[in-house]
mmCIF file as gemmi writes it, N, C-alpha and C atoms, coordinates in Angstrom:
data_model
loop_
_atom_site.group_PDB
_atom_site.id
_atom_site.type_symbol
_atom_site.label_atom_id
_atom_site.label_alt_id
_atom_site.label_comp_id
_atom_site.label_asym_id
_atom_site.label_entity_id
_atom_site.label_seq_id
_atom_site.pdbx_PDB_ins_code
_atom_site.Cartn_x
_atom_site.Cartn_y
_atom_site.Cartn_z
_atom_site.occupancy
_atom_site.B_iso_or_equiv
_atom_site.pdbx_formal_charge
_atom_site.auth_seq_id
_atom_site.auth_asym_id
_atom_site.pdbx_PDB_model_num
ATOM 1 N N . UNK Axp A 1 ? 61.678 103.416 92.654 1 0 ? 1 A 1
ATOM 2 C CA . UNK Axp A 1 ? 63.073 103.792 92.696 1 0 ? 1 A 1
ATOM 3 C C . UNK Axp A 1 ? 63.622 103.518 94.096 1 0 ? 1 A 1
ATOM 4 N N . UNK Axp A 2 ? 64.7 102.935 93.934 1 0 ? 2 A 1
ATOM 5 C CA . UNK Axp A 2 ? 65.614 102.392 95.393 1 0 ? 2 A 1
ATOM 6 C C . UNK Axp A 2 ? 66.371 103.815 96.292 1 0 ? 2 A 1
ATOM 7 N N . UNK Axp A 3 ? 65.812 104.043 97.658 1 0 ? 3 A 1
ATOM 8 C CA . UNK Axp A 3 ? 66.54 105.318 98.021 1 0 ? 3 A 1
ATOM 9 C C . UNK Axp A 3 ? 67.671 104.355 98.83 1 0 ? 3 A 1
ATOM 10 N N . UNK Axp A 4 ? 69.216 104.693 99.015 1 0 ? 4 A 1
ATOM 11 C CA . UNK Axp A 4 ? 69.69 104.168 99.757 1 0 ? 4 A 1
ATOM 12 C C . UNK Axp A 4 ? 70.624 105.574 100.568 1 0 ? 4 A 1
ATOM 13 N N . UNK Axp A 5 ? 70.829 106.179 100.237 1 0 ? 5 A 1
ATOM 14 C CA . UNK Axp A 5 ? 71.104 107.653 100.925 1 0 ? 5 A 1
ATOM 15 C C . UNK Axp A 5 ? 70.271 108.946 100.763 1 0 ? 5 A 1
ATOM 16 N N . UNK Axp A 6 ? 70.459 109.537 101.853 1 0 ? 6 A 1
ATOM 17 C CA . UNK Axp A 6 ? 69.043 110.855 102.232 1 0 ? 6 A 1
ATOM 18 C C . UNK Axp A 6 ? 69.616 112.473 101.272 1 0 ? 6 A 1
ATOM 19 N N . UNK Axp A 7 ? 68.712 112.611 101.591 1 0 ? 7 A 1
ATOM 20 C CA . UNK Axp A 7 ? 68.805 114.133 100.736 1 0 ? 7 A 1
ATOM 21 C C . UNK Axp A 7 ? 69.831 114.893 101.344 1 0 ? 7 A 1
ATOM 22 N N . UNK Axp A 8 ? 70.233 115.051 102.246 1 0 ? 8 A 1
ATOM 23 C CA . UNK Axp A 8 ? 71.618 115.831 102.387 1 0 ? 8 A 1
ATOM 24 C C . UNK Axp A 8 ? 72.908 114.827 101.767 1 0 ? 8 A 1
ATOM 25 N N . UNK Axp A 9 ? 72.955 113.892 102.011 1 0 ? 9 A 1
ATOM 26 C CA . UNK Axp A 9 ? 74.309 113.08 101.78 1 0 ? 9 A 1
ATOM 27 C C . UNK Axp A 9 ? 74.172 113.002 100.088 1 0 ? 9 A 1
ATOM 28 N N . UNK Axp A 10 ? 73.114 112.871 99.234 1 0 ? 10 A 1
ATOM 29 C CA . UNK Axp A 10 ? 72.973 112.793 97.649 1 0 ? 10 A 1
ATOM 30 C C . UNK Axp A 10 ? 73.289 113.751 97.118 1 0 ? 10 A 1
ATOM 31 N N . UNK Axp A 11 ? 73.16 115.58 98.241 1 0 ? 11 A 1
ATOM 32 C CA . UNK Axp A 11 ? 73.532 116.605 97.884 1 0 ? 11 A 1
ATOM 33 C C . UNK Axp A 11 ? 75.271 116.911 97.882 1 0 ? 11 A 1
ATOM 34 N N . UNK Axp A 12 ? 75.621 116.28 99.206 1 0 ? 12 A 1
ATOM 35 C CA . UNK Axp A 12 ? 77.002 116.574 99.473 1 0 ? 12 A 1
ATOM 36 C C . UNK Axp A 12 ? 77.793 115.685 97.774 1 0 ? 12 A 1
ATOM 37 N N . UNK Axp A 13 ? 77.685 114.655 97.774 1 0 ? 13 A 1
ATOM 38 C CA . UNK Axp A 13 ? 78.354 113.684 96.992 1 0 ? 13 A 1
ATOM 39 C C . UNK Axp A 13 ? 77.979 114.462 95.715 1 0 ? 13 A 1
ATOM 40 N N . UNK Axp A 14 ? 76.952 115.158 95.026 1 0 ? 14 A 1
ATOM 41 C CA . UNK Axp A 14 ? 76.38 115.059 94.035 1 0 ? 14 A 1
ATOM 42 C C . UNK Axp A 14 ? 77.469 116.694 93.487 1 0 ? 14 A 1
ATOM 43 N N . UNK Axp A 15 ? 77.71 117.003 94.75 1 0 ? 15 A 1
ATOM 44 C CA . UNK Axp A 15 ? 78.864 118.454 94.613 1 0 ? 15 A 1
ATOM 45 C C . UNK Axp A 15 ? 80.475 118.14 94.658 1 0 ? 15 A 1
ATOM 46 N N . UNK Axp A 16 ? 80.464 117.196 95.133 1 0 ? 16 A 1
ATOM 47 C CA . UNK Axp A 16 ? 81.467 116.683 95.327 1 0 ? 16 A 1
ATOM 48 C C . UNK Axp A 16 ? 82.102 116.157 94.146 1 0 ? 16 A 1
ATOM 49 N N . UNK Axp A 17 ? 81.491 115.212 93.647 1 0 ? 17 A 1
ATOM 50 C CA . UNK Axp A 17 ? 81.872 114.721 92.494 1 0 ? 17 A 1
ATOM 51 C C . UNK Axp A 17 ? 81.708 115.954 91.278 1 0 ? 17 A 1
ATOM 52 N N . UNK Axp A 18 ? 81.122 116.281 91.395 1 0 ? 18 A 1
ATOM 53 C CA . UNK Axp A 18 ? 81.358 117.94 90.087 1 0 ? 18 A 1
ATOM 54 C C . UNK Axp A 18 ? 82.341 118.361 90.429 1 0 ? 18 A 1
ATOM 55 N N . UNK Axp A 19 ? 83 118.564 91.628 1 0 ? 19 A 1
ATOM 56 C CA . UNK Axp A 19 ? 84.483 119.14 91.564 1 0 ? 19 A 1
ATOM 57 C C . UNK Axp A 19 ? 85.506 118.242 91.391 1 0 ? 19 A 1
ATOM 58 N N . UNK Axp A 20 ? 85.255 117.281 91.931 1 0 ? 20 A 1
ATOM 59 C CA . UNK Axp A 20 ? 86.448 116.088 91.197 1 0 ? 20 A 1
ATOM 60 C C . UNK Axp A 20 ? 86.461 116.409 89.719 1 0 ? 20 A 1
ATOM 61 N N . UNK Axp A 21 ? 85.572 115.822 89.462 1 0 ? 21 A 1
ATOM 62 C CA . UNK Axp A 21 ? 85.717 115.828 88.333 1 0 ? 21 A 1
ATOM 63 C C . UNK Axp A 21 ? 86.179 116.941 87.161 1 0 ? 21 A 1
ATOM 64 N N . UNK Axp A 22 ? 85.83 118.39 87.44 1 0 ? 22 A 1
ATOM 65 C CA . UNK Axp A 22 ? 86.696 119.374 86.993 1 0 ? 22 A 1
ATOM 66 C C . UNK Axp A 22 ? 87.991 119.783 87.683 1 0 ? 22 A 1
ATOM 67 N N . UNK Axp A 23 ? 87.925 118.934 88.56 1 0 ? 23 A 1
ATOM 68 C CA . UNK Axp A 23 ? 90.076 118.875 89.186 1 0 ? 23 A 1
ATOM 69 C C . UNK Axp A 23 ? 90.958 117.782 88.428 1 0 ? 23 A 1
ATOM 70 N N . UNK Axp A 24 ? 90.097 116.673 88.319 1 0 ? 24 A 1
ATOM 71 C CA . UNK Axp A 24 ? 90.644 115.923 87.418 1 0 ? 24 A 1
ATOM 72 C C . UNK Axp A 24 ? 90.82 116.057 86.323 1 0 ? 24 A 1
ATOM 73 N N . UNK Axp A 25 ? 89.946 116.441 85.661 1 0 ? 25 A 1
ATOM 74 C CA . UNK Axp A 25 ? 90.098 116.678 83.915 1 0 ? 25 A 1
ATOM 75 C C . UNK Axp A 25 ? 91.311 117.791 83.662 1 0 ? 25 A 1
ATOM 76 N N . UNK Axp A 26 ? 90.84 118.866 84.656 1 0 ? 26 A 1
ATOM 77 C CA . UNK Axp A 26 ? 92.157 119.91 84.603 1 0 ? 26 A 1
ATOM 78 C C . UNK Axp A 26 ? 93.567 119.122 84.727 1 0 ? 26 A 1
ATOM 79 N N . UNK Axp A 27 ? 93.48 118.623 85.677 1 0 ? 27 A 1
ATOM 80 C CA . UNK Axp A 27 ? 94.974 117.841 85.938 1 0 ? 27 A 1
ATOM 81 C C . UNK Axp A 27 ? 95.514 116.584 85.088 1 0 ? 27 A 1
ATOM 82 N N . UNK Axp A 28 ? 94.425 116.437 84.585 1 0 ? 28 A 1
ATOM 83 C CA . UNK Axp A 28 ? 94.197 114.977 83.265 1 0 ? 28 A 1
ATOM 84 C C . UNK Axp A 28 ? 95.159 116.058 82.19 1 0 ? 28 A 1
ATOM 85 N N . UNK Axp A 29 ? 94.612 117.085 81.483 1 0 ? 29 A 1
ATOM 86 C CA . UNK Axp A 29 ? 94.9 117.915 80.72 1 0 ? 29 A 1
ATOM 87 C C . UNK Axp A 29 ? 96.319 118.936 80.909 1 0 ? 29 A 1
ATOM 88 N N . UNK Axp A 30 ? 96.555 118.935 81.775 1 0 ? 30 A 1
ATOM 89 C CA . UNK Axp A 30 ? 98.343 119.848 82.535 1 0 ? 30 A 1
ATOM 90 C C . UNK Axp A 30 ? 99.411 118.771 82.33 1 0 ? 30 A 1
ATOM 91 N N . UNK Axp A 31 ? 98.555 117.297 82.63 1 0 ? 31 A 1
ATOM 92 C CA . UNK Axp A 31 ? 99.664 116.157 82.35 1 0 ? 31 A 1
ATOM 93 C C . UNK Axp A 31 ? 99.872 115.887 80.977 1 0 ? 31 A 1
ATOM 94 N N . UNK Axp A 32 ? 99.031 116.239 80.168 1 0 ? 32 A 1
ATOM 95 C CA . UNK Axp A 32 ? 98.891 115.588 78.922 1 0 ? 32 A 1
ATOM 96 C C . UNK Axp A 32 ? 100.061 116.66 77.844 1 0 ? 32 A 1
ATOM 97 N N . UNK Axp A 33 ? 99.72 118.023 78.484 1 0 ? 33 A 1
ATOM 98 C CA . UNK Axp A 33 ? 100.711 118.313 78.015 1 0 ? 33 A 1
ATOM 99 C C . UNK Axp A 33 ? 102.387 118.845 78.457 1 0 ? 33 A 1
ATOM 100 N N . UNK Axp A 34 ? 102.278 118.017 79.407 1 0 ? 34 A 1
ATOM 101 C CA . UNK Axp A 34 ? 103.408 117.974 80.021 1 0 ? 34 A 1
ATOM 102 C C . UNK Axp A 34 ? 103.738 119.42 81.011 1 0 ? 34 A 1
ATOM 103 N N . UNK Axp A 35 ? 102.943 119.568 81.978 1 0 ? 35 A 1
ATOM 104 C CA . UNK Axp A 35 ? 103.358 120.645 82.345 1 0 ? 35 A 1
ATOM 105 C C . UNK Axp A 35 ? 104.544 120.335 83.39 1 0 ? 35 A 1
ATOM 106 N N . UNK Axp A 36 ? 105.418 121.824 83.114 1 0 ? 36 A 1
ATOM 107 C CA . UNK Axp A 36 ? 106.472 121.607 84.211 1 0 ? 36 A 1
ATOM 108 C C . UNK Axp A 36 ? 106.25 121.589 85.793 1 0 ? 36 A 1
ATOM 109 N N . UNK Axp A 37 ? 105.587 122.289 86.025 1 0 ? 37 A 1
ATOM 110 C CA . UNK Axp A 37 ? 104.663 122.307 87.043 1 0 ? 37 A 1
ATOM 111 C C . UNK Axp A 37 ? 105.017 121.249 88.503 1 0 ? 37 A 1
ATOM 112 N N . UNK Axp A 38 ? 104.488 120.246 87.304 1 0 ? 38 A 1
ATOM 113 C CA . UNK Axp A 38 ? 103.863 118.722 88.052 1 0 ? 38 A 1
ATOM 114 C C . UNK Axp A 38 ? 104.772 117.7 87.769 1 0 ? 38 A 1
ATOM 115 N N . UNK Axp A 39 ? 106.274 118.087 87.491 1 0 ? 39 A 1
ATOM 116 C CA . UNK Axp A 39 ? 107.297 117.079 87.696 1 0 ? 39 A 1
ATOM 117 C C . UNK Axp A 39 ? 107.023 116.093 88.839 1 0 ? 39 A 1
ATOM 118 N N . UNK Axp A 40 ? 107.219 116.578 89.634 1 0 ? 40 A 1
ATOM 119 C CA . UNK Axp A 40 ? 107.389 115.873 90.916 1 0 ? 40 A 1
ATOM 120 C C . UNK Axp A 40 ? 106.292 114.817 91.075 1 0 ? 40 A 1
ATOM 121 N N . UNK Axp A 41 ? 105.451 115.127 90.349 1 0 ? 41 A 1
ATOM 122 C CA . UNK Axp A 41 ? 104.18 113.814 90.814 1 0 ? 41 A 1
ATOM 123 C C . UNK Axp A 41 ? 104.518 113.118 89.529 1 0 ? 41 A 1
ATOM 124 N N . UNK Axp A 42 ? 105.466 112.721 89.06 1 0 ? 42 A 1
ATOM 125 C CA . UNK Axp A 42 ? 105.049 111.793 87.876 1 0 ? 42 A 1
ATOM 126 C C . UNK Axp A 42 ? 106.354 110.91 88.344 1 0 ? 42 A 1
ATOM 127 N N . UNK Axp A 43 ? 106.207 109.877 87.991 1 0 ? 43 A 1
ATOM 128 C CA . UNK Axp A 43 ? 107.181 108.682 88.546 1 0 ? 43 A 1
ATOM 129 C C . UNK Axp A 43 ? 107.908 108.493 87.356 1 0 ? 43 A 1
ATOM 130 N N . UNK Axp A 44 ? 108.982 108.824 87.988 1 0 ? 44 A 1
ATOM 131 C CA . UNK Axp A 44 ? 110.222 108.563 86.655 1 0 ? 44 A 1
ATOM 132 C C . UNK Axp A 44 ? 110.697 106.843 86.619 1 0 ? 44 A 1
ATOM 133 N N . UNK Axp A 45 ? 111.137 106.654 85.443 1 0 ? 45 A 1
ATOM 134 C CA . UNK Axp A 45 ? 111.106 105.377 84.895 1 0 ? 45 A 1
ATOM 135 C C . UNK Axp A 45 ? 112.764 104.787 85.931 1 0 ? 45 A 1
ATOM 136 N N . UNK Axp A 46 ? 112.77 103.708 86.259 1 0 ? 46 A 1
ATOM 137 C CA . UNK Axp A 46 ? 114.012 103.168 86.582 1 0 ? 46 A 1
ATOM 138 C C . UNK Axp A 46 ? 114.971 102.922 85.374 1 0 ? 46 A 1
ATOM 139 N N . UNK Axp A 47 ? 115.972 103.501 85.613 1 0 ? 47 A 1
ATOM 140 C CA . UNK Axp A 47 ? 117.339 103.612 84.976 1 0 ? 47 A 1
ATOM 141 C C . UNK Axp A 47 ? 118.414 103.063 84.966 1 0 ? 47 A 1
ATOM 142 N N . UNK Axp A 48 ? 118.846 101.743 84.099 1 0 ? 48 A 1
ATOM 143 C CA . UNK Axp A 48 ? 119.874 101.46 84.164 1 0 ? 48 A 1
ATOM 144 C C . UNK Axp A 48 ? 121.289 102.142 84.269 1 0 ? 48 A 1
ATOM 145 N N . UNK Axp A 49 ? 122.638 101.262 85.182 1 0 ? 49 A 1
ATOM 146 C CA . UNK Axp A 49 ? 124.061 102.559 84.785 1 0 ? 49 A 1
ATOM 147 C C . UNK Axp A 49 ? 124.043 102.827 83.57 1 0 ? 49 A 1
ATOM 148 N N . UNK Axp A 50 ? 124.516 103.832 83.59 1 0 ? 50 A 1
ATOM 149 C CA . UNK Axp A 50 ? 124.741 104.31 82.323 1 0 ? 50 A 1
ATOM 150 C C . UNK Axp A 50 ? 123.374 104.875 80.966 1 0 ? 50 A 1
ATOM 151 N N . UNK Axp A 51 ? 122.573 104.477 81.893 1 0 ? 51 A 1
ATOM 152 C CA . UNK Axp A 51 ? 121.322 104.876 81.042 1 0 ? 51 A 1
ATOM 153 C C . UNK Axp A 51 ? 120.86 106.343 81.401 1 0 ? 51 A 1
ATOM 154 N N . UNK Axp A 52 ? 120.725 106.938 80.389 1 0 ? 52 A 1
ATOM 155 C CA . UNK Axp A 52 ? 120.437 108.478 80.849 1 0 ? 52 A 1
ATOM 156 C C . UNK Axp A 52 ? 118.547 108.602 80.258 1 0 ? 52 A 1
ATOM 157 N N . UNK Axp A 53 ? 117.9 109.869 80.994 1 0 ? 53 A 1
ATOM 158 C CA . UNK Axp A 53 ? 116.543 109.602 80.821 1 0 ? 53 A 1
ATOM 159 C C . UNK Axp A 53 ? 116.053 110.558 79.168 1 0 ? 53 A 1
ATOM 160 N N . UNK Axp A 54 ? 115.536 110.06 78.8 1 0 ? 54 A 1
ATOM 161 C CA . UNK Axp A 54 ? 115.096 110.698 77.493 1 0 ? 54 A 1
ATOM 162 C C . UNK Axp A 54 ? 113.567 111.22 77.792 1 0 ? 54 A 1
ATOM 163 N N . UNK Axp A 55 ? 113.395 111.846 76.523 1 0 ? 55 A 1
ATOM 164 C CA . UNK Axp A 55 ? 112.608 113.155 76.285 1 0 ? 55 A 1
ATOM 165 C C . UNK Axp A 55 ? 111.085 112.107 75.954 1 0 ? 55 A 1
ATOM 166 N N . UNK Axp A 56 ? 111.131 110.969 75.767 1 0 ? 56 A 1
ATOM 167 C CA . UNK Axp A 56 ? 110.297 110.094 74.896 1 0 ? 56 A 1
ATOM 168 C C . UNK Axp A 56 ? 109.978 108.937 76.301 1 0 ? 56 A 1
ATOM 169 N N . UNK Axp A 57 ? 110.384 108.93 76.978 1 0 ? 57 A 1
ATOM 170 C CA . UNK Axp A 57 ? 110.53 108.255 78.42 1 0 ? 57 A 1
ATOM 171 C C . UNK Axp A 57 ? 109.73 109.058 79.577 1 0 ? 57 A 1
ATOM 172 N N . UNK Axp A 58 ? 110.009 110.505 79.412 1 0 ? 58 A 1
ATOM 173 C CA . UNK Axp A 58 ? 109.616 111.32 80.298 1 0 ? 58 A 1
ATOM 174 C C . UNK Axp A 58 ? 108.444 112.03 79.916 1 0 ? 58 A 1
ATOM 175 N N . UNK Axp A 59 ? 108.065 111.856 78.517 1 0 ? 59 A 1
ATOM 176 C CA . UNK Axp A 59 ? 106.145 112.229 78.007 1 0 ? 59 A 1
ATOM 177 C C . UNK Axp A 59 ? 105.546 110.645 78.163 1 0 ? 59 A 1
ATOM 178 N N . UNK Axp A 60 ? 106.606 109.516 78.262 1 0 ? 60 A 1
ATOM 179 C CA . UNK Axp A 60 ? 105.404 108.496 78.69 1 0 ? 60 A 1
ATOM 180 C C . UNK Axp A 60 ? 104.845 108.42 79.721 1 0 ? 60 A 1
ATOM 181 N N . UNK Axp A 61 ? 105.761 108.893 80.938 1 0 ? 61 A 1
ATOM 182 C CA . UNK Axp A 61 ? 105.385 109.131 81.777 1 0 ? 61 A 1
ATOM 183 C C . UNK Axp A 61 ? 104.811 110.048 82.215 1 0 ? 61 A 1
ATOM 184 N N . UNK Axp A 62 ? 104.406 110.827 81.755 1 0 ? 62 A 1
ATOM 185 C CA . UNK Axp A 62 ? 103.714 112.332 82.013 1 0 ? 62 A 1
ATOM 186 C C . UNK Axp A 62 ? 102.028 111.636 81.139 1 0 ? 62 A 1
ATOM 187 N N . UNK Axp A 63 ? 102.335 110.604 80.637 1 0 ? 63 A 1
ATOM 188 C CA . UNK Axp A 63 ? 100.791 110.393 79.795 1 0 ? 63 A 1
ATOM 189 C C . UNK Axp A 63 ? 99.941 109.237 80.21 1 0 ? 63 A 1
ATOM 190 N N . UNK Axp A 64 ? 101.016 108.416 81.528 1 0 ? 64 A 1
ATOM 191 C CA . UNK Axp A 64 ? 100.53 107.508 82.039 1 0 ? 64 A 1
ATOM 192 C C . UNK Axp A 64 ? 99.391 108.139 82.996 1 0 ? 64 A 1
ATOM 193 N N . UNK Axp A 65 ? 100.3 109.3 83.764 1 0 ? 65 A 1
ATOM 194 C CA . UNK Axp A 65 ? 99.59 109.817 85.108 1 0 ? 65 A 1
ATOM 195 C C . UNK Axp A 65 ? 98.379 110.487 84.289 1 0 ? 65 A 1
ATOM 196 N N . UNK Axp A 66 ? 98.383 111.462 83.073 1 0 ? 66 A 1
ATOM 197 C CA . UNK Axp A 66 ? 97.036 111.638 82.743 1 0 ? 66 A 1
ATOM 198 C C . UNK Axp A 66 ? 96.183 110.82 82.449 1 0 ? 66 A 1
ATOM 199 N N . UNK Axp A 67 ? 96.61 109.437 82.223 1 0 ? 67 A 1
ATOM 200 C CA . UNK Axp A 67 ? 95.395 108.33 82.078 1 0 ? 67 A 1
ATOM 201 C C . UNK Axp A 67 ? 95.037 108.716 83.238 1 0 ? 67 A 1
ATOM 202 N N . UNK Axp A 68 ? 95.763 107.874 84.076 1 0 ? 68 A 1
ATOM 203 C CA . UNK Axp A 68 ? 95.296 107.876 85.276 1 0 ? 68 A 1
ATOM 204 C C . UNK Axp A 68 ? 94.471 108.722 86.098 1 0 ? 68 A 1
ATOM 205 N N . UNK Axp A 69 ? 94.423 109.994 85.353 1 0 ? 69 A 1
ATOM 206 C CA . UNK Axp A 69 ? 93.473 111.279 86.279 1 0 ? 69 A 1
ATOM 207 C C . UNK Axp A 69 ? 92.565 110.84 85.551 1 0 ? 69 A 1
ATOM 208 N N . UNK Axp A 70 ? 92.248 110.632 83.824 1 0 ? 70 A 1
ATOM 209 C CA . UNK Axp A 70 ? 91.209 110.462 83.129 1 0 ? 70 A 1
ATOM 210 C C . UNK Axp A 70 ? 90.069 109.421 83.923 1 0 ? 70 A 1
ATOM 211 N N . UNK Axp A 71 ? 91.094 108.271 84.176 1 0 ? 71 A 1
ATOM 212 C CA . UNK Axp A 71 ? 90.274 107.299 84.759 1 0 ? 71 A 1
ATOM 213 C C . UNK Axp A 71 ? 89.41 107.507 86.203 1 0 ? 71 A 1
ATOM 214 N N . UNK Axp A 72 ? 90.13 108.305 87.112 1 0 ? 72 A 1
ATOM 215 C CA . UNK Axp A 72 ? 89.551 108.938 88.07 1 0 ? 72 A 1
ATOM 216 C C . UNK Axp A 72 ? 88.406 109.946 87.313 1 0 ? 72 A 1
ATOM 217 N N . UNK Axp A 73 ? 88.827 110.939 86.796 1 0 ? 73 A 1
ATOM 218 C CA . UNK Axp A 73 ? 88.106 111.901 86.574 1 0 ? 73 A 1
ATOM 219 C C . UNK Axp A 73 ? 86.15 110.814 86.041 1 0 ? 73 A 1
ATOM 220 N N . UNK Axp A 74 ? 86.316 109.721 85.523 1 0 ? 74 A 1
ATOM 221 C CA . UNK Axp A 74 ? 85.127 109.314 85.006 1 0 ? 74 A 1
ATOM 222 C C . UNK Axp A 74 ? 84.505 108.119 85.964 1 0 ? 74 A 1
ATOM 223 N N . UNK Axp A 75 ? 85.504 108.189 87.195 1 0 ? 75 A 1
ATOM 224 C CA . UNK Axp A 75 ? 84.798 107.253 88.263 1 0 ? 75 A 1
ATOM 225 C C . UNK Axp A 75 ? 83.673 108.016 88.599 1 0 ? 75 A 1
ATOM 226 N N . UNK Axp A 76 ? 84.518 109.464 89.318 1 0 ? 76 A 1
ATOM 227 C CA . UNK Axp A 76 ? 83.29 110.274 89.67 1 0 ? 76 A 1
ATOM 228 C C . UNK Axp A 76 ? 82.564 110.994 89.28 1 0 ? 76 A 1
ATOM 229 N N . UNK Axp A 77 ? 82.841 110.409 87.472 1 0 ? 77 A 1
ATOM 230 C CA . UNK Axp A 77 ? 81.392 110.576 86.594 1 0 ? 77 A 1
ATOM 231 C C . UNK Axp A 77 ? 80.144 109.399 87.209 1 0 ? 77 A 1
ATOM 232 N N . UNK Axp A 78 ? 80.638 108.613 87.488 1 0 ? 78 A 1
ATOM 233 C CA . UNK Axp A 78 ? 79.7 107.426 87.98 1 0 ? 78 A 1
ATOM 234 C C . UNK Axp A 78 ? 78.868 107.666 89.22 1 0 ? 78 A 1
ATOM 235 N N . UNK Axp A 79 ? 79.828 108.646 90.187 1 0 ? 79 A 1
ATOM 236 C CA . UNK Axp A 79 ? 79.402 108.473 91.695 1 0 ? 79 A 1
ATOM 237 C C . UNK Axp A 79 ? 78.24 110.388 91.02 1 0 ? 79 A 1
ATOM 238 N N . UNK Axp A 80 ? 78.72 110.572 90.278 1 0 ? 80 A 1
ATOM 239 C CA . UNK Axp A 80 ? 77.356 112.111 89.697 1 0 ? 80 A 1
ATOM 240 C C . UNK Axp A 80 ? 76.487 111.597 89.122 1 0 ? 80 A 1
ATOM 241 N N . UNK Axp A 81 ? 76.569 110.505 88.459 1 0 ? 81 A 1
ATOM 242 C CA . UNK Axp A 81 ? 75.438 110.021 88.386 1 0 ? 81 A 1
ATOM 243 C C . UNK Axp A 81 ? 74.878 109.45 89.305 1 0 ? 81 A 1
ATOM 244 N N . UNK Axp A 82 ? 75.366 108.507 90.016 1 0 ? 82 A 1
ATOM 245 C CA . UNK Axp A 82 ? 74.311 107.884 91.228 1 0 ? 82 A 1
ATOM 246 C C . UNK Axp A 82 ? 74.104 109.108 91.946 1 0 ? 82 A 1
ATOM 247 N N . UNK Axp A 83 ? 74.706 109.588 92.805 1 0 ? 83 A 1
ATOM 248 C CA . UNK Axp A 83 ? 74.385 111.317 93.194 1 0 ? 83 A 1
ATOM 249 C C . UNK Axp A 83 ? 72.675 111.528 92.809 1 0 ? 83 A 1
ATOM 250 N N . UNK Axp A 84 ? 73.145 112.234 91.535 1 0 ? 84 A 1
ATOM 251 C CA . UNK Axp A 84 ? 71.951 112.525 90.664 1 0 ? 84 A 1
ATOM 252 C C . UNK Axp A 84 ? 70.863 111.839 90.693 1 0 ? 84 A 1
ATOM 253 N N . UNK Axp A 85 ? 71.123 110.214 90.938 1 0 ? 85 A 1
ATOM 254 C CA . UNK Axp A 85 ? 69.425 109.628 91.25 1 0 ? 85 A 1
ATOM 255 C C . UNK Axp A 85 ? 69.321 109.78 91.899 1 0 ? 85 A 1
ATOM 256 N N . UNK Axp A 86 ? 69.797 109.555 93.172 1 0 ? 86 A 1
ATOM 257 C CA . UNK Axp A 86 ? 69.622 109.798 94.422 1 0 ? 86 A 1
ATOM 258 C C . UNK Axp A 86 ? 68.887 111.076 95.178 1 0 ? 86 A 1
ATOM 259 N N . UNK Axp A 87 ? 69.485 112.168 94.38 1 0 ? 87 A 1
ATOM 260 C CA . UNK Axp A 87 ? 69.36 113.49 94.98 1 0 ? 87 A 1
ATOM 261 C C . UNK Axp A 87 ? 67.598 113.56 94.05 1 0 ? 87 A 1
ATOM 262 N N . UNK Axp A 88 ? 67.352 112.922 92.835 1 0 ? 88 A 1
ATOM 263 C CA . UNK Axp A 88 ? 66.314 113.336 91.999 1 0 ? 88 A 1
ATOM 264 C C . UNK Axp A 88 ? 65.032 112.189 92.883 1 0 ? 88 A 1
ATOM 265 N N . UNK Axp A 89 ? 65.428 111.033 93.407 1 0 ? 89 A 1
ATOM 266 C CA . UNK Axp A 89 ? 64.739 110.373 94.476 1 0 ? 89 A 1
ATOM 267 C C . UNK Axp A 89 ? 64.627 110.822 95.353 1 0 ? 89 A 1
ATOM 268 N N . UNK Axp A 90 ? 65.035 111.589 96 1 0 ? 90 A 1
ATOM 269 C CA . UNK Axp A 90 ? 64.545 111.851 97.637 1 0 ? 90 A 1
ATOM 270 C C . UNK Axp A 90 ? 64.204 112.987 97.286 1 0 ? 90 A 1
ATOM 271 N N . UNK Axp A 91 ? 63.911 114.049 96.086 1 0 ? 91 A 1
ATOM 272 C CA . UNK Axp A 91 ? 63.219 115.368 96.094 1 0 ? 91 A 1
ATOM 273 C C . UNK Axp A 91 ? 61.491 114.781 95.372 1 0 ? 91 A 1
ATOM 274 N N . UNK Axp A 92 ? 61.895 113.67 94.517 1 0 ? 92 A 1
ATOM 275 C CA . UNK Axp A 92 ? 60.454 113.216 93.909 1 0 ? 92 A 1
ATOM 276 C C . UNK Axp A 92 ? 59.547 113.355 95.24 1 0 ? 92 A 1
ATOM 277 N N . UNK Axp A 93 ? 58.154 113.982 94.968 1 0 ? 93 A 1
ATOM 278 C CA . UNK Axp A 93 ? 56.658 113.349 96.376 1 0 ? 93 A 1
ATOM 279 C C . UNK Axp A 93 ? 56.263 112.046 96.737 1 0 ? 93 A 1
ATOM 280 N N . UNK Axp A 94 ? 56.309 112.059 97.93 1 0 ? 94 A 1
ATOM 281 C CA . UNK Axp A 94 ? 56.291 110.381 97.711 1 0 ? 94 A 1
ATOM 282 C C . UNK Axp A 94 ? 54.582 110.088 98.074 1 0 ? 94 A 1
ATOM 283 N N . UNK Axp A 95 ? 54.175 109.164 97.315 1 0 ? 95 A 1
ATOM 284 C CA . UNK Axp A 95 ? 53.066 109.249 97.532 1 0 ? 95 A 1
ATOM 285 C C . UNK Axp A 95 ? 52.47 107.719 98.516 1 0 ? 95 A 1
ATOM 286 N N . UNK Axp A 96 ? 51.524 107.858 99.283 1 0 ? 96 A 1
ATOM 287 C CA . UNK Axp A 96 ? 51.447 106.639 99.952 1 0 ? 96 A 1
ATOM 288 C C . UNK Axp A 96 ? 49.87 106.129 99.658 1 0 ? 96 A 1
ATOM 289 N N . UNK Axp A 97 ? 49.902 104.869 99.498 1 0 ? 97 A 1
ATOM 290 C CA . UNK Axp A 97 ? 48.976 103.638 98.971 1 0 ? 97 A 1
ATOM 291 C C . UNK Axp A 97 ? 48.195 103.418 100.413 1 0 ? 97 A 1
ATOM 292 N N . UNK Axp A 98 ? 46.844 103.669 100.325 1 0 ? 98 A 1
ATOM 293 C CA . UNK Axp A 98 ? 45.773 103.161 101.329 1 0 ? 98 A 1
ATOM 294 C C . UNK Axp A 98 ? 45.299 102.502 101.299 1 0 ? 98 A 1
């Protein structure tokens, strides 16, 4: 097995990414259903004169940004898993060949 980071840094990341990832999903899930909340972080659509914003405009946009956490939220499914080898490599015994 390939070590490329040490047992403290596999630990930090390996915690790290567990909380992303339950900040994201939470925030994946507040967007999804539109919370009022979190207006302000969602990018409203450009509006022609005379164009006023609709109700069907403003959940697309509220469902883009929860992709978008989704997709985060399962990066640092990736970086918990490498984490996880990492942290399960540098606790394995290492044994040495004479």
């Amino acid at each position: 097995m390939v070590k490329f980071c040490g047992p403290k840094l596999s630990t930090c990341c390996l915690i790290l990414s567990v909380w992303g990832i339950v900040m994201l999903l939470l925030l994946g899930v507040f967007f999804e259903i539109n919370a009022v909340t979190f207006i302000e972080d969602v990018t409203m659509p450009e509006l022609k004169p005379g164009e006023h914003l609709t109700k069907s405009m403003l959940e697309e946009a509220y469902h883009k940004v929860a992709v978008n956490c989704f997709i985060a939220a399962a990066l640092y499914g990736v970086t918990f898993f490498v984490s996880a080898h990492q942290f399960y490599t540098n606790r394995r015994p290492q044994y040495q060949v004479n």
